[in-house]
C-alpha positions as CSV (number, residue, x, y, z in Angstrom):
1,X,-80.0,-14.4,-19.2
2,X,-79.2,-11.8,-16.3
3,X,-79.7,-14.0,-13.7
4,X,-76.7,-16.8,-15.7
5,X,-74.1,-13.3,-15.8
6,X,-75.1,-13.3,-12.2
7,X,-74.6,-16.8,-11.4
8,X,-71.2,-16.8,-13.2
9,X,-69.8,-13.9,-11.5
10,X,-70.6,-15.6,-7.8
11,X,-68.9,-18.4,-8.8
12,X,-66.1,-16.6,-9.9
13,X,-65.7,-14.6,-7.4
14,X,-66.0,-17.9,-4.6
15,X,-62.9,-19.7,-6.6
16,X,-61.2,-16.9,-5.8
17,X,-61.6,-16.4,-2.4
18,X,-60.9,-20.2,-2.3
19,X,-57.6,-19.8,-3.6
20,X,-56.6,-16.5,-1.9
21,X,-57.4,-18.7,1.2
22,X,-55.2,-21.1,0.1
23,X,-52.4,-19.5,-0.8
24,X,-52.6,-17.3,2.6
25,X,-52.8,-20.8,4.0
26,X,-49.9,-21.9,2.4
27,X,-48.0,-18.7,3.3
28,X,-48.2,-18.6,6.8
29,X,-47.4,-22.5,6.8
30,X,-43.8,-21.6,5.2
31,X,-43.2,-18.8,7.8
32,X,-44.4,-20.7,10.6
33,X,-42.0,-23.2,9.2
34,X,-39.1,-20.4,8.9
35,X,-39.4,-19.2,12.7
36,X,-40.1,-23.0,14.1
37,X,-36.3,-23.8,12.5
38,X,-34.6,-20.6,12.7
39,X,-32.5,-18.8,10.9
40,X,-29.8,-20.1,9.1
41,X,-26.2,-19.3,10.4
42,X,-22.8,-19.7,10.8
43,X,-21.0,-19.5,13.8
44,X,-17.4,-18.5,14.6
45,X,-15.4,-18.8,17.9
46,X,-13.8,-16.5,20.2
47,X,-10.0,-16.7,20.3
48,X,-6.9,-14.8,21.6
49,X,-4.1,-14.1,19.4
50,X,-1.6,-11.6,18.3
51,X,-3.2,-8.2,17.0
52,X,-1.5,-5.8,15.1
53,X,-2.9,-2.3,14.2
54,X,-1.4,-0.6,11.4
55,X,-1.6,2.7,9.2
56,X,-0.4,2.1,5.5
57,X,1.4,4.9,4.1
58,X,3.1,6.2,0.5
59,X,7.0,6.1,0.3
60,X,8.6,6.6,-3.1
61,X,11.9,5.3,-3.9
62,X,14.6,8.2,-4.8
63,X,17.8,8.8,-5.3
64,X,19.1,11.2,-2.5
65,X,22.4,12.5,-3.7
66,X,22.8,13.3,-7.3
67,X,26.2,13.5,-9.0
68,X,27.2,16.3,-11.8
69,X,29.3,15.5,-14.0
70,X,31.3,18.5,-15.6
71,X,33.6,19.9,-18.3
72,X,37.3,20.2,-17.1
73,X,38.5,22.5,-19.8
74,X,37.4,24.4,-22.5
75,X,36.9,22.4,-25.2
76,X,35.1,19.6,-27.7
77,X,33.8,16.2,-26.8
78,X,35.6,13.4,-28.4
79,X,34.4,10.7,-26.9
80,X,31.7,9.7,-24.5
81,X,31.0,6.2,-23.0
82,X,27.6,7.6,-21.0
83,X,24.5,6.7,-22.2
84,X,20.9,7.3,-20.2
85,X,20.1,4.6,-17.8
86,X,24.0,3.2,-18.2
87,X,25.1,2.1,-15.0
88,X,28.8,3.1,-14.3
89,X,31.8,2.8,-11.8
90,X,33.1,5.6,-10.0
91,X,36.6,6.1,-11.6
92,X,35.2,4.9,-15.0
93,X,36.2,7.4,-18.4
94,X,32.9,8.9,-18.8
95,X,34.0,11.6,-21.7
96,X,37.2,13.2,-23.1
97,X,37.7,16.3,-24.3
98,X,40.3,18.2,-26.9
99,X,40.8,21.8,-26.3
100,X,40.2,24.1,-29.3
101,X,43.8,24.8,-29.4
102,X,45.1,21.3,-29.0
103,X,42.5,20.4,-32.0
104,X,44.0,22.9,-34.3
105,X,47.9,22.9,-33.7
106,X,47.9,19.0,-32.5
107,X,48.6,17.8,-36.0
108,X,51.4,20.3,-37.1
109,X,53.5,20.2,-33.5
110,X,53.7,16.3,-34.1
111,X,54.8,16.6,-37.5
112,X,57.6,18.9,-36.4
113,X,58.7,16.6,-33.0
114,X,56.8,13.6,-32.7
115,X,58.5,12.8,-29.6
116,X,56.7,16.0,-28.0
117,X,53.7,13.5,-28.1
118,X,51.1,16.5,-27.7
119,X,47.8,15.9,-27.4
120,X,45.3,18.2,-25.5
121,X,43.3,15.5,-24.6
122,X,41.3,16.0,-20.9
123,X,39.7,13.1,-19.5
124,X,36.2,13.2,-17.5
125,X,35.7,10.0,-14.5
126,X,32.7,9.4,-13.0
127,X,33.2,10.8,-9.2
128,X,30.4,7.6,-8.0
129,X,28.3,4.6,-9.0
130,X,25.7,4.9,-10.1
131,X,23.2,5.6,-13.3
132,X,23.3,7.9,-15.6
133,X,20.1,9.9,-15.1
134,X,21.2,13.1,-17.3
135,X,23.2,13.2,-20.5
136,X,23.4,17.1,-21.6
137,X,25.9,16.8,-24.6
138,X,26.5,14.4,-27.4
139,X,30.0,13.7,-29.2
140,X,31.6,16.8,-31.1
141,X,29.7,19.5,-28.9
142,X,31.9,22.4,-27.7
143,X,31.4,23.0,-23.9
144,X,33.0,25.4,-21.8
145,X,35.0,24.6,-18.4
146,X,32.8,23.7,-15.3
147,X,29.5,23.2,-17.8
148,X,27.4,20.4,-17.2
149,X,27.7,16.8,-19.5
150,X,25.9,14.2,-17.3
151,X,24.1,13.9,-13.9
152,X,24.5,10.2,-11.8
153,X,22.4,9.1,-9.1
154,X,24.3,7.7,-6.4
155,X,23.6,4.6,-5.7
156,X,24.7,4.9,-2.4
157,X,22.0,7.7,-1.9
158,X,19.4,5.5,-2.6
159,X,16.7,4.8,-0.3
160,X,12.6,5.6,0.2
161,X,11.1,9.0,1.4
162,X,7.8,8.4,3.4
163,X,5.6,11.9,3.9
164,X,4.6,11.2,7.4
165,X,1.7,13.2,8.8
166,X,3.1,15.2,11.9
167,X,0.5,13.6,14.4
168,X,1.2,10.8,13.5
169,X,5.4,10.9,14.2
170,X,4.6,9.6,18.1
171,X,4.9,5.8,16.5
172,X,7.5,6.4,14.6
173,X,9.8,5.7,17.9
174,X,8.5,1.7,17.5
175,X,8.7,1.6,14.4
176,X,12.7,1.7,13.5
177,X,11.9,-1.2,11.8
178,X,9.2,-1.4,8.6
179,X,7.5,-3.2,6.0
180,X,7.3,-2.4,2.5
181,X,5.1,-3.6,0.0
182,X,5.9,-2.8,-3.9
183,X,3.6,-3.1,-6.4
184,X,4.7,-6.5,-7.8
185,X,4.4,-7.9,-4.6
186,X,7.7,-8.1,-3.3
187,X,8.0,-7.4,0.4
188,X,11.0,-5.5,1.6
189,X,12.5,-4.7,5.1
190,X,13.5,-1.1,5.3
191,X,14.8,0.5,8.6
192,X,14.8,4.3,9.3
193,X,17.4,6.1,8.7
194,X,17.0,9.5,9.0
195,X,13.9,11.9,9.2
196,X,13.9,15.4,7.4
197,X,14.5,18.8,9.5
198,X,11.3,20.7,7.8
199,X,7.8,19.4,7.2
200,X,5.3,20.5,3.9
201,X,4.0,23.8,5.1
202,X,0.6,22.3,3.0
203,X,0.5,19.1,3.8
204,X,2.0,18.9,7.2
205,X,4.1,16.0,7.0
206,X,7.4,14.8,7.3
207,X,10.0,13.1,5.2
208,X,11.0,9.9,7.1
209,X,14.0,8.4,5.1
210,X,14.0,4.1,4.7
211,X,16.9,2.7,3.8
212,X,16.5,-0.7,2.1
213,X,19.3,-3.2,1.2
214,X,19.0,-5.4,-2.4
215,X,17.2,-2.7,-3.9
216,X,20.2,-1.7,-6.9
217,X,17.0,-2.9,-9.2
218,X,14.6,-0.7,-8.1
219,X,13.4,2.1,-10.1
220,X,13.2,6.0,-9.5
221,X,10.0,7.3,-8.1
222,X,8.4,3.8,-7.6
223,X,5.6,3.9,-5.1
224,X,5.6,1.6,-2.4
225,X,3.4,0.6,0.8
226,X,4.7,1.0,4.3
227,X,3.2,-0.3,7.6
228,X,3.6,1.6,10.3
229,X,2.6,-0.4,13.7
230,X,0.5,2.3,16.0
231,X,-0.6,-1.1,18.6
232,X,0.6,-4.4,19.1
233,X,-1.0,-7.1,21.6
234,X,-0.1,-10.5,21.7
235,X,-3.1,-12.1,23.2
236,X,-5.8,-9.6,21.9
237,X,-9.5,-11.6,22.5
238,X,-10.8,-10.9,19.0
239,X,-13.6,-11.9,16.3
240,X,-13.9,-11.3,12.7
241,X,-15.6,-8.0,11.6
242,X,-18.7,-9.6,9.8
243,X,-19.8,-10.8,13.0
244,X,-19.8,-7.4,14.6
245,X,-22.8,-5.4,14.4
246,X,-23.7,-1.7,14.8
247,X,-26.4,0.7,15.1
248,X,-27.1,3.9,12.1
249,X,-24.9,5.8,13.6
250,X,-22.0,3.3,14.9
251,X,-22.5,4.5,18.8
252,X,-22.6,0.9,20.3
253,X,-22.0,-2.7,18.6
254,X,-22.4,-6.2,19.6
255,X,-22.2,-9.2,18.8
256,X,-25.0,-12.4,18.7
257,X,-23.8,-15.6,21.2
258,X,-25.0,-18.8,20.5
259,X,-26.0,-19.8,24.2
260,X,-27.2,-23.2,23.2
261,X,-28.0,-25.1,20.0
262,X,-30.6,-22.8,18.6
263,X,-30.7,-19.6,20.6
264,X,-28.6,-16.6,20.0
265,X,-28.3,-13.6,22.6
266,X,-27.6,-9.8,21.8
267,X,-24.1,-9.2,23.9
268,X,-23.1,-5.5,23.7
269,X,-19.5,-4.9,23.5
270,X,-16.4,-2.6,23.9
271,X,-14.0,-2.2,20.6
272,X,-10.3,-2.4,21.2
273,X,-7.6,-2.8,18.4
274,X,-9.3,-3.4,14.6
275,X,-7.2,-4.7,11.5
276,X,-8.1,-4.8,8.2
277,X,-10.3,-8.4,9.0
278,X,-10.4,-8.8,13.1
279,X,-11.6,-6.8,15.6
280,X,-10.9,-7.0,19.6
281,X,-13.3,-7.4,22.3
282,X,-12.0,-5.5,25.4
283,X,-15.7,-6.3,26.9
284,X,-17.4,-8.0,28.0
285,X,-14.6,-11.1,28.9
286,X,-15.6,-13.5,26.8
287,X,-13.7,-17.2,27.2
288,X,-12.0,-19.3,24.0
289,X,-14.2,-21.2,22.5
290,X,-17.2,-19.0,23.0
291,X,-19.7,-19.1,20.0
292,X,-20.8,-16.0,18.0
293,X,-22.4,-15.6,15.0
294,X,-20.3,-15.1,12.0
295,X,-23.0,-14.9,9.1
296,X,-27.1,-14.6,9.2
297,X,-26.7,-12.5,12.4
298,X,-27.6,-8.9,10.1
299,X,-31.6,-7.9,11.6
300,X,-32.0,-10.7,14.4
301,X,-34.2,-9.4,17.8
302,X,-32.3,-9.5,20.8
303,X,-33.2,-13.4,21.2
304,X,-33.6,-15.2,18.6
305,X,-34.2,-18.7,17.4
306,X,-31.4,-19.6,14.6
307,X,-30.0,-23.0,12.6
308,X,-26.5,-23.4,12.8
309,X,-25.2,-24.1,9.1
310,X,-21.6,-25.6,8.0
């Protein structure tokens, strides 16, 4: 009985090692396979075109002169035509006021000579266009001369304030002219108008005033996204960044050149101008058309056998 336990474990143990055998077999089959065909890749191609680096920075639409609107006379409101967000006309009636006097006597001087035609009535304009931001007082309140009733952005006024970091003002002298982004997607031109005599004694940065025109829709405090231009080539020799490659600790890159129809070489290069999908190749001088690989390139030896893919 011993001796059939025996028997039975050998065999076994032999089927085993036969299929271990074959799998291994099998396995070094498929990679010989693998490095016979190479690995699959794409390929892109060198090409000169116009490169534009940019910095993206916060402006926030404000209004920069605000109106007050103020009591003339001592007195109650009697009517008001200002509501908040009510866009009005400079010149327009915004309130009138009765005097205390005029509200008590007013009744029994008419009576006595109604051509005297008294009334004691003071009426308040708007001084600019604008919206009404403010409204302080409400029909029937007494206010005192000079006290505020309203406050009214001018519309005039209105324009974006970008906090510019101080090193950074050096581009501001080519860049009179900028791009604004908003958050729905409309894209604005803005050109600089003026740029604020102090800076953020935290921050260090500087308000750079944009004005923009068709913007009488555009809310208070809305955030938008300005380019600012730091370099500008028109026939920068560039690639797109997935096909640049780069040790740990981003010391030296390069890129993998297809030199024929399955070989790619390791070509170490020079960085120039980088946007937010290109990158330029300032060395070595590489010619139009050149080919280098775009995707599969991640781990590859300095030569390497490789399958172009569509």
């Amino acid at each position: 009985m011993y001796q059939l336990y025996k028997i039975a474990a050998l065999a076994l143990i032999l089927a085993l090692c036969i299929v271990g055998c074959h799998s291994a077999e099998k396995k070094v089959t498929t990679e010989e396979k693998i490095t016979v065909e190479g690995t699959p890749v794409t390929v892109t191609t060198i090409s000169a075109s116009p490169l534009k680096e940019t910095i993206d920075l916060n402006a926030t639409a404000t209004f920069l002169q605000k109106n007050y609107v103020k009591a003339n006379v001592n007195g109650y409101i009697q009517t008001m035509n200002a509501q908040p967000g009510k866009y009005v006309n400079a010149g327009q009636t915004l309130f009138t006021l009765i005097t205390k006097e005029a509200r008590t006597i007013n009744n029994s001087v008419n009576k006595l000579d109604p051509s005297f035609r008294f009334s004691g009535i003071n009426v308040v304009k708007a001084s600019a266009s604008g919206y009404v931001t403010q409204l302080n007082h409400q029909a029937g309140d007494y206010v005192q001369d000079g006290e505020q009733l309203a406050v009214i952005s001018d519309e005039s006024s209105f324009a974006f304030l970008m906090n510019l970091p101080y090193e950074l003002k050096q581009y501001m002298a080519a860049n009179n002219t900028v791009d604004l982004l908003l958050p729905d997607g409309t894209k604005l031109k803005g050109t600089v108008s003026a740029t604020m005599p102090s800076v953020d004694p935290a921050a260090q940065t500087q308000g750079i005033v944009i004005k923009v025109s068709g913007a009488n829709k555009i809310p208070e405090n809305l955030i938008a996204k300005v380019s600012i231009v730091k370099s500008n080539k028109q026939d920068a020799v560039s690639v797109p960044k997935s096909a640049v490659l780069t040790n740990d600790v981003q010391s030296s890159f390069w890129v993998m050149q297809l030199t024929d129809s399955t070989t790619a070489v390791k070509v170490l290069i020079k960085k120039g101008l980088e946007t937010k999908d290109r990158v330029e190749i300032t060395e070595p001088k590489f010619k139009n058309g050149d080919r280098i690989l775009l995707t599969g390139n991640f781990g590859l030896p300095d030569t390497a056998k490789v399958k172009v893919t569509e």
